[in-house]
C-alpha positions as CSV (number, residue, x, y, z in Angstrom):
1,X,7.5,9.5,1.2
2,X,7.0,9.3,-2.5
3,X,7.1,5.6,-2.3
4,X,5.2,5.6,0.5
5,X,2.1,7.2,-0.8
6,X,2.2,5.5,-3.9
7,X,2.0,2.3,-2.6
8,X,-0.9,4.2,-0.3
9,X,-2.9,4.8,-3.9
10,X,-2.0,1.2,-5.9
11,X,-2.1,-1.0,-3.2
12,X,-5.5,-2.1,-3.5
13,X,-7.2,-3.3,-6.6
14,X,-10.4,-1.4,-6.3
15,X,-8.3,1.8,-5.5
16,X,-6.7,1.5,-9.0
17,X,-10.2,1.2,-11.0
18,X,-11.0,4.3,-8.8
19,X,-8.3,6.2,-9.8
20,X,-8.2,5.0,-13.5
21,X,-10.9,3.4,-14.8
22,X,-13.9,5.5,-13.2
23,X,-12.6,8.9,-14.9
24,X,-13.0,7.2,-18.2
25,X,-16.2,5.7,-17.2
26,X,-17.5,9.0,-15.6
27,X,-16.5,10.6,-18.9
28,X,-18.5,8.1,-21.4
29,X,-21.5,9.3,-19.3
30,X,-20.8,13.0,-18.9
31,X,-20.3,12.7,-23.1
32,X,-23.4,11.3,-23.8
33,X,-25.8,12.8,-21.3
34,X,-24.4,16.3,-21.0
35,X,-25.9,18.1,-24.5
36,X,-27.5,21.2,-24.8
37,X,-28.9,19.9,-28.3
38,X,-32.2,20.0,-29.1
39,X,-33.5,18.0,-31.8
40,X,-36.2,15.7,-32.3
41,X,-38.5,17.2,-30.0
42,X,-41.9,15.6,-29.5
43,X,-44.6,17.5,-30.6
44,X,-48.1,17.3,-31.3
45,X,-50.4,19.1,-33.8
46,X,-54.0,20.2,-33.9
47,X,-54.9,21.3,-36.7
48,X,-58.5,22.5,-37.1
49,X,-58.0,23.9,-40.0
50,X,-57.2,20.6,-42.1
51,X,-56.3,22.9,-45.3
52,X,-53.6,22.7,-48.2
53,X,-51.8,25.6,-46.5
54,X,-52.1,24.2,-42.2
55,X,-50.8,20.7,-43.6
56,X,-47.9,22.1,-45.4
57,X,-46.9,24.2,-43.0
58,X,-47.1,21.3,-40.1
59,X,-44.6,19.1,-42.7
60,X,-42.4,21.9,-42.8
61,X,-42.1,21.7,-38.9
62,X,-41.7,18.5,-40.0
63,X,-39.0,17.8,-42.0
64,X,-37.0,20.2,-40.4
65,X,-35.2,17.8,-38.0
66,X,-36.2,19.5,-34.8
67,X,-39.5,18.4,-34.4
68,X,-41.0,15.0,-34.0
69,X,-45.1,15.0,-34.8
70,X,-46.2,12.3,-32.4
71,X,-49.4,12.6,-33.6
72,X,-52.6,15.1,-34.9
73,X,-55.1,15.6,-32.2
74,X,-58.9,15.6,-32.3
75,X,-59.1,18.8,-29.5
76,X,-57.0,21.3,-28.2
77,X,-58.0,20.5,-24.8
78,X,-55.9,17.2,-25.4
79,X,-53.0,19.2,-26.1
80,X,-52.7,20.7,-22.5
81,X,-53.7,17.3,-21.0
82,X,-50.1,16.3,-22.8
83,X,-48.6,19.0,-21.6
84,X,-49.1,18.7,-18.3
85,X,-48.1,15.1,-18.0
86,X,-44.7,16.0,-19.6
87,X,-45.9,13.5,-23.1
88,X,-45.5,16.7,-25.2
89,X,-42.4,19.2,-25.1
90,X,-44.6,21.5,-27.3
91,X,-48.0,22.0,-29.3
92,X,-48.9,23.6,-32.5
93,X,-52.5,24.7,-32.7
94,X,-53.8,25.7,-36.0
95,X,-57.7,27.3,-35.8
96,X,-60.1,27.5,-38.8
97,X,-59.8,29.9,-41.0
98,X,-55.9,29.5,-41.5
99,X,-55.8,29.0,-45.3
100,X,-58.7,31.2,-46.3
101,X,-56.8,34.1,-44.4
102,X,-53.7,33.2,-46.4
103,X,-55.2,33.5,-49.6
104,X,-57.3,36.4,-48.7
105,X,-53.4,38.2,-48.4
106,X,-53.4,37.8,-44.8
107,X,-51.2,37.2,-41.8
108,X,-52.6,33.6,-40.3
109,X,-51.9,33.0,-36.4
110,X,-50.0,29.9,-35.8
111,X,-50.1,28.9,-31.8
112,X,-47.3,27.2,-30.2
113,X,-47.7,25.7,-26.7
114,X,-44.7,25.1,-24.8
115,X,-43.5,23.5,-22.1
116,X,-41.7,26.0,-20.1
117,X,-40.5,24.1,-17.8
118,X,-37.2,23.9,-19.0
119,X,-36.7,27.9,-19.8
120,X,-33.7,27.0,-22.2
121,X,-35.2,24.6,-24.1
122,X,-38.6,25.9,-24.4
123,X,-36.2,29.4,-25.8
124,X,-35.2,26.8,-28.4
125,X,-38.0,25.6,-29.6
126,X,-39.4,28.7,-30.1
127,X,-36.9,30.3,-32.0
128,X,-36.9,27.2,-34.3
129,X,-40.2,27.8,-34.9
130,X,-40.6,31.2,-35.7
131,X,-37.6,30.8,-37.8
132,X,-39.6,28.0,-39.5
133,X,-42.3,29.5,-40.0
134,X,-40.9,33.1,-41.0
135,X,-39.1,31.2,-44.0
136,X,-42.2,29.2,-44.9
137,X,-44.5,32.7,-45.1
138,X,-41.8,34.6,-47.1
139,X,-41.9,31.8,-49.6
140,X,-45.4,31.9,-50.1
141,X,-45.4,35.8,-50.2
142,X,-42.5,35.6,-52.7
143,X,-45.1,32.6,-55.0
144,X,-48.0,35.0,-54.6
145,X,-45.9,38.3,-56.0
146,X,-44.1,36.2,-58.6
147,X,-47.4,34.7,-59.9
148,X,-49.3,38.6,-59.6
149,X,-46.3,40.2,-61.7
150,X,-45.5,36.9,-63.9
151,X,-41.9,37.9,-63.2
152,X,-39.3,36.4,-60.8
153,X,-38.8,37.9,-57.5
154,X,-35.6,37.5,-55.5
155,X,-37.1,35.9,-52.2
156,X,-34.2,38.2,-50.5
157,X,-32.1,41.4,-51.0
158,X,-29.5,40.5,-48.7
159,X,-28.4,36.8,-48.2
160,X,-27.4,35.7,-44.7
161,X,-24.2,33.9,-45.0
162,X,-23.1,32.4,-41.2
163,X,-19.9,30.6,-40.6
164,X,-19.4,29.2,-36.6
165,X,-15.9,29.6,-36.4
166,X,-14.1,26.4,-33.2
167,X,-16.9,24.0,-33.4
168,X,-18.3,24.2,-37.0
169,X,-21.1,22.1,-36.3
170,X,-22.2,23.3,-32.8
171,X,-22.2,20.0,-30.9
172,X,-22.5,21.1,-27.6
173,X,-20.6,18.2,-26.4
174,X,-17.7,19.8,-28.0
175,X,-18.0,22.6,-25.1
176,X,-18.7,20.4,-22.6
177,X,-16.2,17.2,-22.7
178,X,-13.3,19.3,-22.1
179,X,-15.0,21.1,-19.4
180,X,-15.3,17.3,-17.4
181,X,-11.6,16.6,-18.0
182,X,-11.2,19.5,-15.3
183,X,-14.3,18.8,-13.3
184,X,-12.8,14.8,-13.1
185,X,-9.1,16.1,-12.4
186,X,-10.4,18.6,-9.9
187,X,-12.4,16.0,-8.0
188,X,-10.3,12.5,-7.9
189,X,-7.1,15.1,-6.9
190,X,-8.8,17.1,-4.6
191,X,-10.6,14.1,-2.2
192,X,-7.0,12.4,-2.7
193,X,-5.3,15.1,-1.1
194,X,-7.6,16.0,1.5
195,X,-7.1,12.7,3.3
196,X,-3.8,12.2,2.6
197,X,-2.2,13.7,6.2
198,X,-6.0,13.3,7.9
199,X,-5.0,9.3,7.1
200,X,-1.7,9.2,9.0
201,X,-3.5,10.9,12.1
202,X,-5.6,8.0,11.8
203,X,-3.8,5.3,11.7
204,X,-1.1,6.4,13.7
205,X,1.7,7.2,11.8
206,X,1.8,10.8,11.9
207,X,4.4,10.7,14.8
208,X,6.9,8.8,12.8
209,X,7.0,11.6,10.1
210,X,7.3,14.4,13.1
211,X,10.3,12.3,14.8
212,X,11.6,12.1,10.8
213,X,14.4,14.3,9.3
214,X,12.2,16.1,7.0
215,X,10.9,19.4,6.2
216,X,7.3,20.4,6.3
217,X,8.0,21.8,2.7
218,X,9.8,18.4,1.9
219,X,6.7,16.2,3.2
220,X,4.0,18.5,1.6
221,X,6.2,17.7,-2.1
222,X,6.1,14.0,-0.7
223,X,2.2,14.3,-0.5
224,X,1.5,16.1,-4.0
225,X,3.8,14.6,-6.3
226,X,1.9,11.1,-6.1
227,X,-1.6,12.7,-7.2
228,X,0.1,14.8,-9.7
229,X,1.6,12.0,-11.7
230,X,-2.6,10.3,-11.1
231,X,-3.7,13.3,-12.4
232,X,-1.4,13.9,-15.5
233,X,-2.4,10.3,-16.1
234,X,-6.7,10.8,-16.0
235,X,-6.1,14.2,-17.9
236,X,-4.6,12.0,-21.1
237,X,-7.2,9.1,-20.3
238,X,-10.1,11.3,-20.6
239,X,-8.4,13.2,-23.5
240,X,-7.9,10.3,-26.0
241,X,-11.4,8.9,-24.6
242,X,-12.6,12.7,-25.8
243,X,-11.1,12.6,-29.5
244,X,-11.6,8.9,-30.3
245,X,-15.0,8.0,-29.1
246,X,-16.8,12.0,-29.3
247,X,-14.4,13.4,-32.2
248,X,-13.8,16.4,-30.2
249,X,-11.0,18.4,-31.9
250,X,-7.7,19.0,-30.1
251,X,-6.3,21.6,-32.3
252,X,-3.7,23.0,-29.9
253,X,-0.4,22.2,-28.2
254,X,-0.2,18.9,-26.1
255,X,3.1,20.4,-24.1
256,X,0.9,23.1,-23.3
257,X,-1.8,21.2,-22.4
258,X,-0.1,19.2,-19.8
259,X,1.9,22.4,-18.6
260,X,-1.5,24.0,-17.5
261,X,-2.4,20.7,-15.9
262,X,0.2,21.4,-13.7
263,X,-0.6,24.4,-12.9
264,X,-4.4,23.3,-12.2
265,X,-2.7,20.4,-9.8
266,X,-0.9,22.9,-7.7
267,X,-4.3,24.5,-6.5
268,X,-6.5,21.4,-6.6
269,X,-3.5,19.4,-4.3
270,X,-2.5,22.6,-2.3
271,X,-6.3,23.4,-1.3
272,X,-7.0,19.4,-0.6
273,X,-3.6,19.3,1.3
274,X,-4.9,22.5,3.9
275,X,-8.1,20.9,4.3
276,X,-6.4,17.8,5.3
277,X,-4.3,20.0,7.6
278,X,-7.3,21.6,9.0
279,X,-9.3,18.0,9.5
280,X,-9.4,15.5,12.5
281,X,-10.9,12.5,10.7
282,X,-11.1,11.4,7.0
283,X,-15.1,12.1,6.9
284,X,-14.7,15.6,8.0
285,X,-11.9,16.1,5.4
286,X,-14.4,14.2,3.0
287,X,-17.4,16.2,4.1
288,X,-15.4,19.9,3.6
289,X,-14.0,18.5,0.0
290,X,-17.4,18.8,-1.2
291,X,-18.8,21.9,0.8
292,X,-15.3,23.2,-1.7
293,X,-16.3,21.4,-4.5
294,X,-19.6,22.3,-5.5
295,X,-19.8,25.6,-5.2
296,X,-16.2,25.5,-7.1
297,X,-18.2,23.9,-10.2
298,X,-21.3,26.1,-9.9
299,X,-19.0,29.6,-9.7
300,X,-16.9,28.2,-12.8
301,X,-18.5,28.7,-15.8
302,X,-18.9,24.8,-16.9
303,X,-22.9,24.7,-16.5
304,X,-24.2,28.9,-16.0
305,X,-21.9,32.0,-17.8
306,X,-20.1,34.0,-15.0
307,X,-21.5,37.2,-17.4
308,X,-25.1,36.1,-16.2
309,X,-24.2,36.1,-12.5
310,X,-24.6,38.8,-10.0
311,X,-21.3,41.3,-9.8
312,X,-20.5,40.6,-6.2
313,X,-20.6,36.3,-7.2
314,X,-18.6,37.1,-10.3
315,X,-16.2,38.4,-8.2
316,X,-15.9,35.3,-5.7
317,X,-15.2,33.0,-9.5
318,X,-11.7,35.0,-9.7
319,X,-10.3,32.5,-6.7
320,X,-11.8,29.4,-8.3
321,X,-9.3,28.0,-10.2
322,X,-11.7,25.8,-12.5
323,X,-12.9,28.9,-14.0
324,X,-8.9,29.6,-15.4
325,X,-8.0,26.2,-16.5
326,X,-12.4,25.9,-17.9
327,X,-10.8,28.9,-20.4
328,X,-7.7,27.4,-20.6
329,X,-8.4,23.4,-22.1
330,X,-11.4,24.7,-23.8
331,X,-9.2,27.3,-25.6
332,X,-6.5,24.6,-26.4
333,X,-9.0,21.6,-27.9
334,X,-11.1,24.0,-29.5
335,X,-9.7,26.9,-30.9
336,X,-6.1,25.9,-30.8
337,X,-4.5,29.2,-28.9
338,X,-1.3,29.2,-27.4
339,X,0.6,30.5,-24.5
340,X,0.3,34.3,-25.7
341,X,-3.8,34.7,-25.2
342,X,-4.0,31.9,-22.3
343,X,-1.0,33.2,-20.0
344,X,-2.9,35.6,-18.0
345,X,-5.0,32.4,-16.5
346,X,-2.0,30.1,-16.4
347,X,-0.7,33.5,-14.2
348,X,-3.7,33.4,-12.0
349,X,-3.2,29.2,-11.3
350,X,0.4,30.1,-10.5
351,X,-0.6,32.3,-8.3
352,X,-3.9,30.4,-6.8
353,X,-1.3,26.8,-6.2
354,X,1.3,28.7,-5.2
355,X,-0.8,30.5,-2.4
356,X,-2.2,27.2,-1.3
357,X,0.8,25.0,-1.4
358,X,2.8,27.5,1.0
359,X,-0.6,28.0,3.5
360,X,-0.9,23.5,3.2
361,X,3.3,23.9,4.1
362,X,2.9,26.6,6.9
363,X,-0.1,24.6,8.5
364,X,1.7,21.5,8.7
365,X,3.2,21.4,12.2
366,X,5.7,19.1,13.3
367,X,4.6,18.4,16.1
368,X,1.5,15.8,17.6
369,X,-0.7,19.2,18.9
């Protein structure tokens, strides 16, 4: 049976770039079109004011890093008219008056039009800003007080010292590379397994393995040991794809690693294996793989936090088992833990692929009804 199904997978050439070259491939574009990073946002500027004070402020926007000024503009109608058609993530509008009102001693309005229509990264752009700007004004009060007193002012009592601890940098694609090694494994194991007994009703062999001396339990091992070894195989082709070309860290144990693969395999192969059970043709076991699959990567944790979902959703996540091994081969590239904080989700695969491998085994019937 082992043979058998290995033969099934390798046999044909454009089987084996499915199975091995399209993770890696998959993963090159997951890596560099899955950030949360915002930088270089295009932005335009009109400044009515045209002042010492509304020019300086615009190149500290600037030469910050996240901003990009496209341009200045002549109205603030324009601005909108850029908004609308998506040219401009965001605006700054400065009125007359803003220079005067600074040296007068007071607080000048700076307007910031956003385009809200992605909520997360208009959140962004707004907090740069007003951190931005907050730092700009407190140097200028600080300038103004030193030159009134003719002594020098501490522009802070308290200094503001933060230190990201498991990705220093906060690349985003640090969080989410990892995440598409599970996401990948999930998938090419999942539709693998879900046609693997749908196939021999197909094509007629099922009734040689019923006349065969050999347990259900023995012909279920026969089915999942093949995508196993595939997916022990994508999970170290997407890791060394991970580390070499996006330097993401793997600071913990590799044995450990691959022991939690395993226990991922046993639930993605066991639930594939009873849809497969449960199928009459290879497109309905295709078609239920992903009526299980999406809703498995949308309940896991890899693209909206389980905290933000409602309590009665959260609870469905606890029988997804990409939301254990999400924690689980984030915890080990990034932060390095170790069996003694990540057991109680290695506990809940065990559990999850045990569950599934033993329903896959009891629905397997030996016989053609």
């Amino acid at each position: 049976m082992l043979i058998k199904e290995f033969i099934h997978a390798f046999r044909d050439p454009r089987m084996r770039v499915l199975l091995l070259g399209v993770p890696i491939l998959q993963t090159m574009i997951f890596g560099f079109a899955v950030s949360t990073d915002v930088r270089d946002i295009r932005t335009f500027a009109y400044d009515a004011d045209n002042s010492v004070y509304s020019r300086e402020l615009v190149e500290r926007l600037r030469g910050s890093g996240y901003f990009e000024i496209a341009d200045y503009l002549a109205t603030e109608e324009e601005g909108s008219r850029l908004l609308d058609s998506g040219d401009a993530k965001a605006v700054f509008v400065i009125h007359p008056g803003f220079d005067a009102t600074i040296r007068s001693g007071g607080s000048a309005p700076l307007q910031v039009l956003v385009d809200g229509t992605d909520s997360m990264s208009a959140g962004i752009v707004l907090s740069y800003t007003v951190k931005i700007a907050a730092s700009w004004g407190e140097a200028i009060l600080v300038e103004r007080i030193n030159r009134i007193s003719g002594a020098k002012t501490a522009s802070q009592q308290v200094s503001l010292e933060s230190r990201a601890w498991f990705n220093e940098n906060l690349v985003s694609r640090n969080y989410f590379v990892p995440g598409v090694i599970a996401l990948l494994v999930m998938l090419i194991t999942f539709m693998l397994s879900s046609m693997a007994i749908v196939r021999e009703k197909e094509i007629g062999t099922i009734e040689q393995i019923i006349v065969s001396p050999i347990s259900q339990f023995e012909f279920i091992i026969g089915k999942t040991v093949p995508f196993a070894i595939i997916g022990f195989i994508d999970v170290v082709l997407i890791s060394v794809v991970a580390m070499v070309v996006f330097d993401v860290p793997l600071r913990g144990n590799v044995a450990l690693l691959m022991g939690s693969t395993g226990l991922y395999l046993m639930s993605t192969l066991g639930l594939g294996l009873l849809i497969s059970t449960m199928s009459s043709t290879q497109q309905q076991a295709m078609m239920t793989t992903f009526l299980f699959f999406f809703p498995a990567v949308l309940l896991s944790g890899f693209i909206f936090p389980i905290a933000n979902m409602p309590e009665p959703v959260q609870w469905l996540t606890y029988v997804n088992p990409l939301r254990y091994f999400l924690i689980i081969v984030r915890g080990i590239f990034l932060k390095g833990i170790g069996f003694d904080v990540l057991w109680p989700q290695m506990a809940a695969l065990l559990v999850l692929g045990s569950a599934l491998l033993t329903a896959a085994s009891l629905r397997f019937s030996k016989n053609i009804g």
